[in-house]
C-alpha positions in Angstrom: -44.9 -265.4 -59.2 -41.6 -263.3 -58.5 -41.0 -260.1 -61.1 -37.8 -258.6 -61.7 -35.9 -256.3 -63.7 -33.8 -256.7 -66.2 -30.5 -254.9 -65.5 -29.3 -254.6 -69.2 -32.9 -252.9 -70.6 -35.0 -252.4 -67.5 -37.8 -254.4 -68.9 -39.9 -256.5 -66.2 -39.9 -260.1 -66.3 -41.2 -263.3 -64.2 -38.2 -265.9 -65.2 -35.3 -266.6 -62.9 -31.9 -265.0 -63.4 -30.3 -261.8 -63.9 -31.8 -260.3 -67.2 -34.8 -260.9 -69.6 -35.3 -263.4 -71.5 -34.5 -261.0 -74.7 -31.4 -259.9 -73.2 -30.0 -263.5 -71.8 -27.9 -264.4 -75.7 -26.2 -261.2 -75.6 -25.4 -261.3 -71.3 -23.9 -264.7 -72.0 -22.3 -264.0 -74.9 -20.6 -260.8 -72.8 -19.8 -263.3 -69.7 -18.0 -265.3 -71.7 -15.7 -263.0 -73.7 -15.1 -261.5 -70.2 -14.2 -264.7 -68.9 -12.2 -265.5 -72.0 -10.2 -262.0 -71.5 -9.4 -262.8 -67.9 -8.3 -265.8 -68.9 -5.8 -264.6 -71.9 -4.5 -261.6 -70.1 -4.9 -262.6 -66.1 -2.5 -260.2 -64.0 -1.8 -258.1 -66.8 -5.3 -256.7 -66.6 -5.0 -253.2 -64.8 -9.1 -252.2 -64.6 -12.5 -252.8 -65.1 -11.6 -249.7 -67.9 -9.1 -251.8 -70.0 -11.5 -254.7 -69.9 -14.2 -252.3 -71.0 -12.4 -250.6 -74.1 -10.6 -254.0 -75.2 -13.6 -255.8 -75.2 -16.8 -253.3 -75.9 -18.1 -254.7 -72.7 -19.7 -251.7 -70.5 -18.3 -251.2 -67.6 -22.3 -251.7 -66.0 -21.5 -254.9 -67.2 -18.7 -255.4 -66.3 -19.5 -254.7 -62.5 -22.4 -256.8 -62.7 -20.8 -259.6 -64.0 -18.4 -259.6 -60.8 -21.8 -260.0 -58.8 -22.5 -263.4 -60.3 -21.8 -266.8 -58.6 -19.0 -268.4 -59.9 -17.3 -265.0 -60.3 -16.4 -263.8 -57.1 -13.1 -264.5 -57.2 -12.6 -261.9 -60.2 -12.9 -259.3 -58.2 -9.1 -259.6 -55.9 -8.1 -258.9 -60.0 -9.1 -255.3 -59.7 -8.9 -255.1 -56.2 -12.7 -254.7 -55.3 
């Protein structure tokens, strides 16, 4: 059995993914107003700091989202 770390709380935990299981609802809920703000605003969007204070996303967050498969292609959007 594989432990990790939750990045949002730090808490250990044995599923699969990214965060704990207390902290997936609000991590998907996050990922998809990101996703959703990309998506209204595309080129207009200047920095992981807009995103951040538009949405009440953390920039943490933000950065980890970018990580995530599927997502990669976010990044040429704020030139990482």
């Amino acid at each position: 059995m594989e432990v990790g770390r939750c990045s949002r709380c730090g808490a250990f935990y044995t599923n699969g993914g990214y965060v704990c299981p207390k902290c997936t609802s609000k991590d998907n809920f996050e990922l998809s107003q990101f996703k959703d703000f990309i998506e209204e605003n595309g080129i207009e969007v200047n920095s992981l700091s807009q995103v951040a204070s538009e949405t009440g996303i953390s920039e943490k967050n933000l950065n980890r989202f970018l990580n995530y498969n599927g997502l990669e292609g976010y990044k040429k959007l704020f030139n990482i």
